[in-house]
C-alpha positions in Angstrom: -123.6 46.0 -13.2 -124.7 42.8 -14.9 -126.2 43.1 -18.9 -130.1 42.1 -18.1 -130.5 39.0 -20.5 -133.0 39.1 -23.3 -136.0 36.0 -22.4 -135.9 35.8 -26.0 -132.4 34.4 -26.2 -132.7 32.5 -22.7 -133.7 28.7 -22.9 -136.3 27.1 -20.9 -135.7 23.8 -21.9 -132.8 22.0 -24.6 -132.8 18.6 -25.4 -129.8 17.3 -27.3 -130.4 13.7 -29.0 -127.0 12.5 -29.4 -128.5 8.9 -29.7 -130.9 9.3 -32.4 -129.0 12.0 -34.4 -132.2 14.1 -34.2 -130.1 17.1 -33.4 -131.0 19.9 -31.2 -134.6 21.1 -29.8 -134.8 24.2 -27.3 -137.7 25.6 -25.4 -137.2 29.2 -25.1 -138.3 31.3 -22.3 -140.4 33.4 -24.5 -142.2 30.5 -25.8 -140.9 29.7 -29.1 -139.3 26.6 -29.5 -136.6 25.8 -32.1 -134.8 22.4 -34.1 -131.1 22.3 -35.0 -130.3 19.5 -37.2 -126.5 18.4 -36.8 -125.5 18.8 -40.3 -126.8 22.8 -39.5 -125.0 23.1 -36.6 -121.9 22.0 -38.1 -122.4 24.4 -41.4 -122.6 26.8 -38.5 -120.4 26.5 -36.4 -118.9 29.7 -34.8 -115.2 28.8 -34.1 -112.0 30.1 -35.8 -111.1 27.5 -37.9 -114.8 27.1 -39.8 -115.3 30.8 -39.9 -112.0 31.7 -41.4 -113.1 28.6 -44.1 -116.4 30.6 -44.6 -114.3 33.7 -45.5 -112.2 32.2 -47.6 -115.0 30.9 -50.0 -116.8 34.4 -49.8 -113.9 35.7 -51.2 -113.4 33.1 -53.8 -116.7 33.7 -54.8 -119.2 31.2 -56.5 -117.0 28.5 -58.1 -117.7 26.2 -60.1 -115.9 22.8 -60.8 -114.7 21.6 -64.3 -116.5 18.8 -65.8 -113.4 16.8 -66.6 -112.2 17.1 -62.5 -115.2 15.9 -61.4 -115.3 12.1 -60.2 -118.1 9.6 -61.9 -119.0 8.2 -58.0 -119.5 10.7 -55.7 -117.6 9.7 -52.8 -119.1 8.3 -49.6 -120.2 10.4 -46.7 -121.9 9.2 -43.6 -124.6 11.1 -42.1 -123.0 13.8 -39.8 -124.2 13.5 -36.3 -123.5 14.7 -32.9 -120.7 11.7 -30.7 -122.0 14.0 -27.8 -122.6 17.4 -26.5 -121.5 19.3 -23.5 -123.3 22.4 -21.7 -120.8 25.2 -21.5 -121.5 26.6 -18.1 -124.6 27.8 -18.8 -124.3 30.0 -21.8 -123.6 27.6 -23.7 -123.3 24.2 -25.7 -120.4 22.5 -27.1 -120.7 19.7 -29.9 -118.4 16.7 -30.4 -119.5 16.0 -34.4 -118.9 12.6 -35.8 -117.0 14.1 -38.5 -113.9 14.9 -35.6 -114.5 18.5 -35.4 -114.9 19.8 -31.6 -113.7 23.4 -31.7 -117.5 25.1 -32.0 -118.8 26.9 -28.6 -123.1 27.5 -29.7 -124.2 30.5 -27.3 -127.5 30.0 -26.5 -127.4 33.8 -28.4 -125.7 32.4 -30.8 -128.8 29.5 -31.3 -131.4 31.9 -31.3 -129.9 34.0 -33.9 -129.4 31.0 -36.0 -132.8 29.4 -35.6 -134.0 27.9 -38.8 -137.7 29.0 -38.6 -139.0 31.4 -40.4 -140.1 33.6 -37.7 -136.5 34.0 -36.9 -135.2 34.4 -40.0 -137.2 37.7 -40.6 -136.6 38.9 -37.0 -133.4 38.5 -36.1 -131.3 37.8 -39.6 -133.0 40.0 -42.0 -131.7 43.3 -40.2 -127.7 41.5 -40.6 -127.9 40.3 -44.1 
């Protein structure tokens, strides 16, 4: 027997703008509508590689750099963006980051767990953190 899906974590309507490197927006079915910037997404991203990275650092704990290691110029980093995005069936949505990473799968679950409002953050992190 199928899992009935929650309306809450069902989209109505996603818009992905790849062109303008405006990141994400998604109409949910329950009405509330969410924006994913790019450079979120990609500090998000739920793949193997990135969340064995995030472990590492909670480990390490807070570091902090010496003085003497740290470069006088900063270097150079473009703004990180979206090359293009691909629905993943329809469960899901799988970004192509300008930075060459392509391994991260974003369940529309996963996207409304993650939504930066807020609203969400009280209702659906709060209870996890």
């Amino acid at each position: 027997m199928p899992i009935p899906i929650d309306e809450r974590r069902k989209p109505a309507k996603v818009k992905v703008h790849v062109s303008t490197g405006a990141g994400i927006d998604i109409a949910w079915a329950d009405g509330h509508a969410s924006h994913y910037d790019f450079a979120y997404l990609r500090e998000e991203c739920p793949c193997a590689m990135c969340n064995d990275e995030r472990m590492k650092k909670l480990a390490k704990g807070p570091q902090t750099a010496p003085v003497l290691n740290s470069p006088l110029l900063p270097m150079f980093k473009p703004k990180l963006t979206a090359k293009s995005a691909h629905a993943v069936g329809n469960y899901a949505l799988q970004i192509d980051f300008n930075d060459g990473h392509t391994a991260g799968i974003f369940s529309f679950d996963l996207l409304r767990t993650i939504c930066p409002c807020q609203d969400c953050a009280r209702e659906h992190r709060t209870a996890s953190d």
